[in-house]
GULUM-668504 format. One line per field, with one value per residue: residue number from 1; chain; x, y, z of N, C-alpha, C in turn. Coordinates in steps of 0.05 Angstrom, whole numbers, plus 5000, padded with zeros to 4 digits. Layout:
BEGIN
n	[NUM:...]
chain	[A:...]
n.px	[X:...]
n.py	[Y:...]
n.pz	[Z:...]
ca.px	[X:...]
ca.py	[Y:...]
ca.pz	[Z:...]
c.px	[X:...]
c.py	[Y:...]
c.pz	[Z:...]
***
This chain:
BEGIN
n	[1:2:3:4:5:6:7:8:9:10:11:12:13:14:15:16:17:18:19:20:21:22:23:24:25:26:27:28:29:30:31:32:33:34:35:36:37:38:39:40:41:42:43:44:45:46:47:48:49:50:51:52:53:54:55:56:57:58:59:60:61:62:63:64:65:66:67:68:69:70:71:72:73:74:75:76:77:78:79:80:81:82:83:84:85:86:87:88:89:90:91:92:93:94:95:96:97:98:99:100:101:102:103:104:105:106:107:108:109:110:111:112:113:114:115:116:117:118:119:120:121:122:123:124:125:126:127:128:129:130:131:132:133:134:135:136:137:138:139:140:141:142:143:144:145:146:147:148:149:150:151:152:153:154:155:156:157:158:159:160:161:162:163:164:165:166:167:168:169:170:171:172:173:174:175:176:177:178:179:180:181:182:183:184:185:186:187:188:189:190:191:192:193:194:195:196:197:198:199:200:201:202:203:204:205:206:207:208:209:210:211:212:213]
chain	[A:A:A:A:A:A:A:A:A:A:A:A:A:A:A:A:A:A:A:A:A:A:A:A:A:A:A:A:A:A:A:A:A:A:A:A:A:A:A:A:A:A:A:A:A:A:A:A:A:A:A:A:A:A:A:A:A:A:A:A:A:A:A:A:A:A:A:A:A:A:A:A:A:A:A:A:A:A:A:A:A:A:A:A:A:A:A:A:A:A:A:A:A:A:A:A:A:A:A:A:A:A:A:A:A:A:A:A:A:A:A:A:A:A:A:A:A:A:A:A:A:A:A:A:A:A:A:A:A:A:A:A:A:A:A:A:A:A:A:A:A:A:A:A:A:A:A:A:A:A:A:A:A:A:A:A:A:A:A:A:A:A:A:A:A:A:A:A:A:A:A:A:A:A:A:A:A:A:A:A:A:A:A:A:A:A:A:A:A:A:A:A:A:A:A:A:A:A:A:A:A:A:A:A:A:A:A:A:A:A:A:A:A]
n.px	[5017:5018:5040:5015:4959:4957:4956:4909:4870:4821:4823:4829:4779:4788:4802:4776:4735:4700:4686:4656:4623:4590:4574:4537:4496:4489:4455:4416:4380:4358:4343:4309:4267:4246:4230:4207:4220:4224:4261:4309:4363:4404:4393:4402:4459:4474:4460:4496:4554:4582:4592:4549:4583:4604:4563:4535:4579:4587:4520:4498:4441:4374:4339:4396:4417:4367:4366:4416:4411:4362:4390:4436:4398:4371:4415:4448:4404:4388:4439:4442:4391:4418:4457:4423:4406:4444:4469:4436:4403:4355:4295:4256:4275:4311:4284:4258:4302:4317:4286:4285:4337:4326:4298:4324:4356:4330:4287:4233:4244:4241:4186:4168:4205:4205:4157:4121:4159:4212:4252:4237:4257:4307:4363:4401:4363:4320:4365:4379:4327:4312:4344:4346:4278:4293:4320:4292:4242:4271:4277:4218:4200:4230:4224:4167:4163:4194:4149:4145:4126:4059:4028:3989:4008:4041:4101:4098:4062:4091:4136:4099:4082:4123:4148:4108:4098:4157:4168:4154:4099:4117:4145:4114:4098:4117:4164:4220:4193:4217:4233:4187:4192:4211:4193:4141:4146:4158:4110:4078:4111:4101:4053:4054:4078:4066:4031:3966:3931:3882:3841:3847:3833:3815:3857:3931:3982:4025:4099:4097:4038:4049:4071:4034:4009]
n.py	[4976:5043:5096:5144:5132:5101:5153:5160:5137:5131:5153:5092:5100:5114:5073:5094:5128:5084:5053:5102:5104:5063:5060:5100:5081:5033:5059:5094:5045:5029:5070:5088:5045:5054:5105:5122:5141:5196:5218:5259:5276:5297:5275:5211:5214:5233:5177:5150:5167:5206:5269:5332:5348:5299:5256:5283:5292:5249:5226:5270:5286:5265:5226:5197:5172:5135:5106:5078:5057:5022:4987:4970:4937:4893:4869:4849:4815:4788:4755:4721:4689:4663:4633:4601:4566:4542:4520:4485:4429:4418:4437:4463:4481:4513:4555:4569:4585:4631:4667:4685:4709:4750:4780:4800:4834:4875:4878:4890:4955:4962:4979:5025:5056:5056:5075:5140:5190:5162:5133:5086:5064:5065:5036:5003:4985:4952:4913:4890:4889:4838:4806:4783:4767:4719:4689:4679:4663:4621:4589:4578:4554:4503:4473:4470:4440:4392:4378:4399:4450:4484:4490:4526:4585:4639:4662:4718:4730:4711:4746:4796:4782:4781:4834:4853:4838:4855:4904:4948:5001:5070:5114:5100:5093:5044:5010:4958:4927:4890:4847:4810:4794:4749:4715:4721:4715:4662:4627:4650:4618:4564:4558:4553:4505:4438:4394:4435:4465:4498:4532:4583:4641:4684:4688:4670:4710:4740:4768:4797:4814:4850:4900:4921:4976]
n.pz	[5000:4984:5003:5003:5004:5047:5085:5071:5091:5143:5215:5263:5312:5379:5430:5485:5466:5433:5478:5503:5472:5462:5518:5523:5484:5512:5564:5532:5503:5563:5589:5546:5547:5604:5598:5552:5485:5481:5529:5560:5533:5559:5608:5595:5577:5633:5657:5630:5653:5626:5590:5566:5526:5501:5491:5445:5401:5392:5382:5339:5340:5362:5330:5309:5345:5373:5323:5330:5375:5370:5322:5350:5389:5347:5325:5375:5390:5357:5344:5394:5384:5345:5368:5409:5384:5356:5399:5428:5434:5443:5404:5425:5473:5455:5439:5489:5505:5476:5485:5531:5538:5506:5528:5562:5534:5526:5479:5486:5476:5425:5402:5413:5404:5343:5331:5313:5282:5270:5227:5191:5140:5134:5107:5130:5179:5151:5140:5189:5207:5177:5183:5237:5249:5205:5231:5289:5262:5244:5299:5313:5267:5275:5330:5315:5275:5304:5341:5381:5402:5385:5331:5326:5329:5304:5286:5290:5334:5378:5376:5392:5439:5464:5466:5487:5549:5562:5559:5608:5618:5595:5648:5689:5748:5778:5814:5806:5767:5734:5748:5752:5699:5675:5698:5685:5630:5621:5641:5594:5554:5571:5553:5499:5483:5457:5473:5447:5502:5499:5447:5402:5394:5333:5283:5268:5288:5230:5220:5176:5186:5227:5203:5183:5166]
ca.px	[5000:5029:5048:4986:4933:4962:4951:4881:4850:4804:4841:4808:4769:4800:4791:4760:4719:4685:4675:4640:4594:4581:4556:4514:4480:4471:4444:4391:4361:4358:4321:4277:4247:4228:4214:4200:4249:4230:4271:4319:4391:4420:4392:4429:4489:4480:4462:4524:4568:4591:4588:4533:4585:4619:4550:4527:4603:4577:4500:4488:4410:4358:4342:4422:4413:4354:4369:4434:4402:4352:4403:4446:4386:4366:4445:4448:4381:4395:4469:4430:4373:4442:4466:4408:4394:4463:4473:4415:4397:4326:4288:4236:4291:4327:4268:4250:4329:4324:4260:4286:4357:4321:4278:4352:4366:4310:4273:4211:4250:4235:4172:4160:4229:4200:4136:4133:4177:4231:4260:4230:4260:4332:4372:4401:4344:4316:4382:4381:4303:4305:4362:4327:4263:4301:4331:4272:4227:4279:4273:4197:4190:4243:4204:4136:4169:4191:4128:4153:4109:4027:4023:3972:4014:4066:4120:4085:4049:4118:4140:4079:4079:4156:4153:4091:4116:4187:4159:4133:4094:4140:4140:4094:4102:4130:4188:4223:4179:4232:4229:4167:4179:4225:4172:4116:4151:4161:4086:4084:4128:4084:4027:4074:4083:4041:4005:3963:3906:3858:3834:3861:3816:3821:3886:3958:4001:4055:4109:4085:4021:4062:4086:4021:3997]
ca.py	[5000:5061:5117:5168:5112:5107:5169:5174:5123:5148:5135:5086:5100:5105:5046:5104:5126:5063:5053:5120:5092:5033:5067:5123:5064:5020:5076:5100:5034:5017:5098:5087:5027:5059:5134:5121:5147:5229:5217:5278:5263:5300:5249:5185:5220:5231:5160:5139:5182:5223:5293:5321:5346:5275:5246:5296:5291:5215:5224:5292:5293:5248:5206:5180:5159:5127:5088:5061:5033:4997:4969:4954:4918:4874:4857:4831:4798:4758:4732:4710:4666:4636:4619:4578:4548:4519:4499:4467:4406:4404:4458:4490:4493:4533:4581:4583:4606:4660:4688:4697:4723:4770:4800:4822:4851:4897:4881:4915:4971:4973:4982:5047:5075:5052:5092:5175:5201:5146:5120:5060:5056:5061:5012:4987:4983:4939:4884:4881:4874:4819:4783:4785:4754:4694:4677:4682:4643:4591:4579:4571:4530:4477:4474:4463:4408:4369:4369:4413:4469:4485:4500:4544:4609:4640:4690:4748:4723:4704:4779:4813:4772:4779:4856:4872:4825:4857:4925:4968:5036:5083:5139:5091:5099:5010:4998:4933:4903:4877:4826:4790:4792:4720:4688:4717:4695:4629:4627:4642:4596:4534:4560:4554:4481:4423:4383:4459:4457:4507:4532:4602:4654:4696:4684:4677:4735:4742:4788:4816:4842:4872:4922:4922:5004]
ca.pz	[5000:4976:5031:4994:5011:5090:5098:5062:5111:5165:5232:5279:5335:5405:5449:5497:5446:5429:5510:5512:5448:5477:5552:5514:5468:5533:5574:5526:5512:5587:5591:5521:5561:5636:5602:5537:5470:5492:5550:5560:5525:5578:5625:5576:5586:5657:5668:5623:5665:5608:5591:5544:5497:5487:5471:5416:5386:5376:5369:5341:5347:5377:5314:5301:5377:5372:5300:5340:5395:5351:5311:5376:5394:5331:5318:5393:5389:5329:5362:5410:5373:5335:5389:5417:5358:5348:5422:5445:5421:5437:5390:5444:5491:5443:5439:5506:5522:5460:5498:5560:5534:5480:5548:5578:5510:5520:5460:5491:5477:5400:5390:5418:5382:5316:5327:5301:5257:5261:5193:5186:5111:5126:5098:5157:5196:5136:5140:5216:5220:5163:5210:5266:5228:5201:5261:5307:5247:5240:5315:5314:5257:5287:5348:5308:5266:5321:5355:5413:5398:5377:5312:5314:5334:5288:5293:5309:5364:5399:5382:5404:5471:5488:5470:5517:5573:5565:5557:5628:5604:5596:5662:5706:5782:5788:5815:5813:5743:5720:5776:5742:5675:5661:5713:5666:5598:5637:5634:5560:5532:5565:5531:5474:5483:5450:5455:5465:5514:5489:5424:5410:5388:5311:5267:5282:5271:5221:5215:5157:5194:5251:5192:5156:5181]
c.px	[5018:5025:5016:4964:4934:4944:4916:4864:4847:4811:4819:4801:4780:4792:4767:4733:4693:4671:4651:4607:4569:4565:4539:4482:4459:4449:4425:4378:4352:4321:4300:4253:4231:4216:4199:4225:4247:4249:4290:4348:4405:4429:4404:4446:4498:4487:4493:4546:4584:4578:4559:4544:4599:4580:4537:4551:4591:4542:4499:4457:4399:4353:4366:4416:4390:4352:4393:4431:4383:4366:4425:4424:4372:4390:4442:4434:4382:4418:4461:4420:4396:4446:4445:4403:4420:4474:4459:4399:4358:4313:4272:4256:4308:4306:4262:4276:4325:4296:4267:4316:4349:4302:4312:4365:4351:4303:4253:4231:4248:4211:4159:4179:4219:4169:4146:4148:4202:4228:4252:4238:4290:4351:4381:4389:4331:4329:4380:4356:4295:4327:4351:4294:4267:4309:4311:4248:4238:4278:4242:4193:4212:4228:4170:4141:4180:4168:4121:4138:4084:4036:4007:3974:4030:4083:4114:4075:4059:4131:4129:4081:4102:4156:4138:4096:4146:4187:4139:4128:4112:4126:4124:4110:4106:4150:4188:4205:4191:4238:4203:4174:4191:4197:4140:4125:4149:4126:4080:4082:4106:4056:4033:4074:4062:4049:3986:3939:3884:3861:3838:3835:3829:3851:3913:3970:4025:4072:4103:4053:4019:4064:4066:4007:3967]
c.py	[5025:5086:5141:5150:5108:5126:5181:5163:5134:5131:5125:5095:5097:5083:5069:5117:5110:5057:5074:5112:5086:5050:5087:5093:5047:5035:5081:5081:5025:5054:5094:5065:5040:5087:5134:5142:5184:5233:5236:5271:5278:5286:5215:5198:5223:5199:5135:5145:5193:5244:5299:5335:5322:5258:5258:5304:5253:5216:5255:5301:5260:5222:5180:5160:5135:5097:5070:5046:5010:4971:4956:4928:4889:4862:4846:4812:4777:4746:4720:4686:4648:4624:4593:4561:4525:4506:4487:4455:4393:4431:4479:4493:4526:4559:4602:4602:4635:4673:4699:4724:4757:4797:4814:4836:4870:4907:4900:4941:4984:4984:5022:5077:5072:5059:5131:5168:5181:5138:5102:5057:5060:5035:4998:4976:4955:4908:4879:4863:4841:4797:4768:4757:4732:4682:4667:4655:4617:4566:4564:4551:4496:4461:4459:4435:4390:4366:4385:4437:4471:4500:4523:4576:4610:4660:4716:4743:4722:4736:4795:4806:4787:4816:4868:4866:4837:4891:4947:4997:5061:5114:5128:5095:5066:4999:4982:4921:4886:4845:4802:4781:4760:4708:4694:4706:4664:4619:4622:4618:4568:4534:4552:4520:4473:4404:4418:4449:4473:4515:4563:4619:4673:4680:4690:4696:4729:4766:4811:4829:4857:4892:4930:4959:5008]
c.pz	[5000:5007:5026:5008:5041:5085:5092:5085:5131:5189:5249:5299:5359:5426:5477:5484:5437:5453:5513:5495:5469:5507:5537:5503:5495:5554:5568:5529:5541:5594:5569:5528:5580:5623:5570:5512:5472:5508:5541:5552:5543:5601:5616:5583:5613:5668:5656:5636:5646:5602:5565:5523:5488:5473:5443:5400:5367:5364:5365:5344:5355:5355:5304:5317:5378:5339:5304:5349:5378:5331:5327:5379:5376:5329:5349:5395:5373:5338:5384:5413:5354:5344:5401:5394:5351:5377:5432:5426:5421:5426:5415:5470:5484:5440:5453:5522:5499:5473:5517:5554:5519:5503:5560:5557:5506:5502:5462:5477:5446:5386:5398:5406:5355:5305:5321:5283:5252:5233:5193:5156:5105:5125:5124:5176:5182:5145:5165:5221:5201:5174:5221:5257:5220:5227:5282:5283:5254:5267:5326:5299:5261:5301:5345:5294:5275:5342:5380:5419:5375:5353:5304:5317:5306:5305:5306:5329:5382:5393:5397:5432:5480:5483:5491:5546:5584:5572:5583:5609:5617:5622:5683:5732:5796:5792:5809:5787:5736:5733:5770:5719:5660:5679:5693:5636:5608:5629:5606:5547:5543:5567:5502:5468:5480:5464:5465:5484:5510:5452:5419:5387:5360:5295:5281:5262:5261:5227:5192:5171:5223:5228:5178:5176:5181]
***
């Protein structure tokens, strides 16, 4: 590589740098859960313990911020459902660990960022959420083809659950929720399991009519 081309490349990132990311990113979604994604970016940066001009050097407005964390949280979410899928040998095990893991990834935390004015049409947002999607399918329909789970849900249904379960309303006056919410997925999931015991009321949801407006 020629000495002109060194010097053209954009230098990397400081290891402190990346640290400060990383605590801004974790911070909000932890705040876009309990306050909802208004929450005051002064207050993320407080609770990151960084200043608020190091986070608007990294997020300059509320949208960047908010299109990070979402894609923080689909890119974790999906390494997740890999993971179960290729370590656990029995399929609805593997589901019921990407449910519980995908609640400490504070999934809840998407659906209320991907309401208003968010981008819902930027490309990235696109490849993550079509990740996410395979991953999460490929875990259900394992599950249904060995027997281990009712057929008569789909995908969306296991979204819709694990986001409102994972999800307290944003600003409520409850401490401590977080304290139920694996013993209520726990619940869930062996509703989830066949043989089922009731008869489930309207159509199961896909992913496609989570997006349908």
């Amino acid at each position: 590589m020629s000495i002109a081309a060194e010097t053209r490349r954009p230098p990397r990132p400081r290891a402190d740098a990346l640290r400060n990311r990383e605590r801004i990113v974790s911070a909000a979604r932890e705040m876009f859960v309990e306050f909802g994604p208004e929450v005051p970016l002064d207050e993320i940066a407080r609770r990151a313990g960084i200043g608020n001009a190091t986070l608007y050097r990294h997020f300059p407005d509320r949208a960047v911020l908010i299109r990070e964390v979402v894609l923080s949280v689909l890119s974790r979410t999906t390494e997740q459902a890999d993971a179960a899928a290729a370590e656990e040998t029995d399929p609805f095990a593997a589901l019921r660990r990407f449910v519980h893991v995908a609640a400490d990834e504070r999934i809840g935390a998407l659906c209320p960022m991907l309401s208003g004015a968010f981008d819902t049409d930027h490309p990235d947002l696109h490849t993550g959420r079509d990740r996410l999607d395979a991953a999460v399918r490929g875990l259900v329909e394992a599950a249904q083809a060995a027997g281990r789970m009712r057929t008569d849900v789909a995908v969306g249904d296991l979204m819709v659950a694990l986001s409102q379960l994972t999800r307290p309303l944003p600003g409520t006056a409850c401490p401590n929720m977080d304290r139920f919410v694996h013993r209520h997925l726990q619940l869930f999931l062996d509703g989830l399991e066949a043989p089922a015991r009731s008869e489930l009321p309207g159509a199961a949801a896909t992913l496609e009519d989570l997006r349908t407006k």
